[in-house]
C-alpha positions, -999 to +999 in steps of 0.1 A: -441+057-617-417+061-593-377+071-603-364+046-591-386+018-601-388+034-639-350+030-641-352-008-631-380-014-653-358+003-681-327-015-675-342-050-671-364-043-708-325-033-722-312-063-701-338-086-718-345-078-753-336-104-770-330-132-750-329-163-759-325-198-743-286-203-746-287-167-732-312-177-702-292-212-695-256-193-694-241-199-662-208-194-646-202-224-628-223-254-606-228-237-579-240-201-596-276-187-610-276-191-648-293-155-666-330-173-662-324-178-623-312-142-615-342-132-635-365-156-615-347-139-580-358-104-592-394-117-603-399-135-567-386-106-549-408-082-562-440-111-564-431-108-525-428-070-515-463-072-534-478-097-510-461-078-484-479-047-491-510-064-502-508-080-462-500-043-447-530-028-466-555-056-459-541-051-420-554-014-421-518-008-406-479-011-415-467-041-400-427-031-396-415-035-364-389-010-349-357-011-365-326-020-344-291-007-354-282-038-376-311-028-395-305+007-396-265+000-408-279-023-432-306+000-444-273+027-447-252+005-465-278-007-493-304+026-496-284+053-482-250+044-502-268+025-531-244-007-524-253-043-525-226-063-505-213-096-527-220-131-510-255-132-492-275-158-498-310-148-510-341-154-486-360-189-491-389-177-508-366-156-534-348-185-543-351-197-576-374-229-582-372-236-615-402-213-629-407-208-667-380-188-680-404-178-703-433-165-678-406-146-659-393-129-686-430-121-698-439-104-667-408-091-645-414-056-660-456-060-653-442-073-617-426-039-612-457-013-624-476-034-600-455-032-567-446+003-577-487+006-573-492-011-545-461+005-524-477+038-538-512+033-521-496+019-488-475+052-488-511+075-493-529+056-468-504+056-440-477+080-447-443+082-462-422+088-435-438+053-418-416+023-421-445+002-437-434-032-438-400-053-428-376-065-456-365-098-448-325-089-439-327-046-439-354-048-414-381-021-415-383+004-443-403+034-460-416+034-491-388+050-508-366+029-491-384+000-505-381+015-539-345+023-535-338-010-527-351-027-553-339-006-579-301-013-559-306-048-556-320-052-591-289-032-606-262-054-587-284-086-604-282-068-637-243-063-637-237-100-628-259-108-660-243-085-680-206-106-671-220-132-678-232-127-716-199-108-718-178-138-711-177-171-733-189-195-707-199-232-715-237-234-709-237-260-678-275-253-674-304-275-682-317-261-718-350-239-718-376-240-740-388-204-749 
C-alpha cells in the first residue's frame, strides 16, 4: 500500500478505536459536522475517487482535462505544501447524508485499501506522470497527487475530530445507535 494512504488508514484505525455513539454524535455547534459526519465526508470521498477511477479504467483512458493555473495553485497549496485551507464547503456528493455511523466506521479503512488498488492499476495501465482523472475543486491530478491528497485532506478531518473529543461539548446531535 501506498505511504501515504497506509498513514491515513493508520490514523483513522487510532482515530476510531473505540468509538462510541456520544463520541460519533459530538458536535460543536448547529451549523458544524458531529465526529459521525466528518467520518461520513472521508468515507464518501474516497467511495467517489473509486468510482472516479473505476469510470477512467472502464474509459480505456484518463479522463482529466488540462489543468489551468487555479488548478495548478490549488494543486501547490494542498499536495505540494500538504495544507488544507479552513472554510470550503465540501462537494455535493461528499456531503454527509445521514449514512449509518456504524457502516462507515465499519468500512472507511476497507474504503482506503480499495481506492489505493484501484488508483494503483489506473497508474500501471496509463502512467504515473498522466493526470488521470479531475478532483472536483484541484482540477486534474496524478496518482500520487491523488494519494497525497487524501491523506492531506483526511489529516485536516482528523485534527478537527480530535478538538472535538478534546473539548467538553454538549452533544446537540441526533443520538446513534451503534
Amino acid at each position: 500500500m501506498d505511504f501515504y494512504l497506509q498513514r491515513l488508514q493508520n490514523a483513522i484505525s487510532s482515530a476510531t478505536a473505540g468509538m462510541n455513539a456520544e463520541k460519533l454524535a459530538l458536535r460543536p455547534g448547529a451549523d458544524k459536522w458531529c465526529v459521525a459526519e466528518i467520518l461520513e465526508h472521508l468515507y464518501l470521498t474516497y467511495t467517489g475517487t473509486i468510482k472516479g477511477f473505476e469510470k477512467c479504467l472502464q474509459a480505456g483512458k484518463p479522463l482529466a482535462r488540462v489543468p489551468t493555473l487555479q488548478d495548478r495553485m490549488r494543486t501547490m497549496v494542498v499536495v505540494k505544501l500538504a495544507h488544507m485551507p479552513e472554510g470550503r464547503k465540501a462537494p455535493p456528493n461528499a456531503m454527509p447524508r445521514g449514512l449509518p455511523p456504524e457502516r462507515v466506521l465499519a468500512e472507511v479503512v476497507e474504503k482506503i485499501a480499495a481506492m489505493d488498488a484501484i488508483i494503483t492499476e489506473a497508474e500501471s495501465k496509463f502512467g504515473s506522470e498522466l493526470r488521470l482523472l479531475d478532483h472536483p475543486i484541484l482540477g486534474p491530478l496524478q496518482a500520487k497527487e491523488w494519494r497525497k491528497f487524501h491523506w492531506v485532506h483526511g489529516r485536516h478531518h482528523l485534527k478537527q475530530m480530535q478538538r472535538l473529543q478534546s473539548k467538553p461539548l454538549k452533544s446537540q446531535a441526533a443520538s446513534f445507535e451503534l
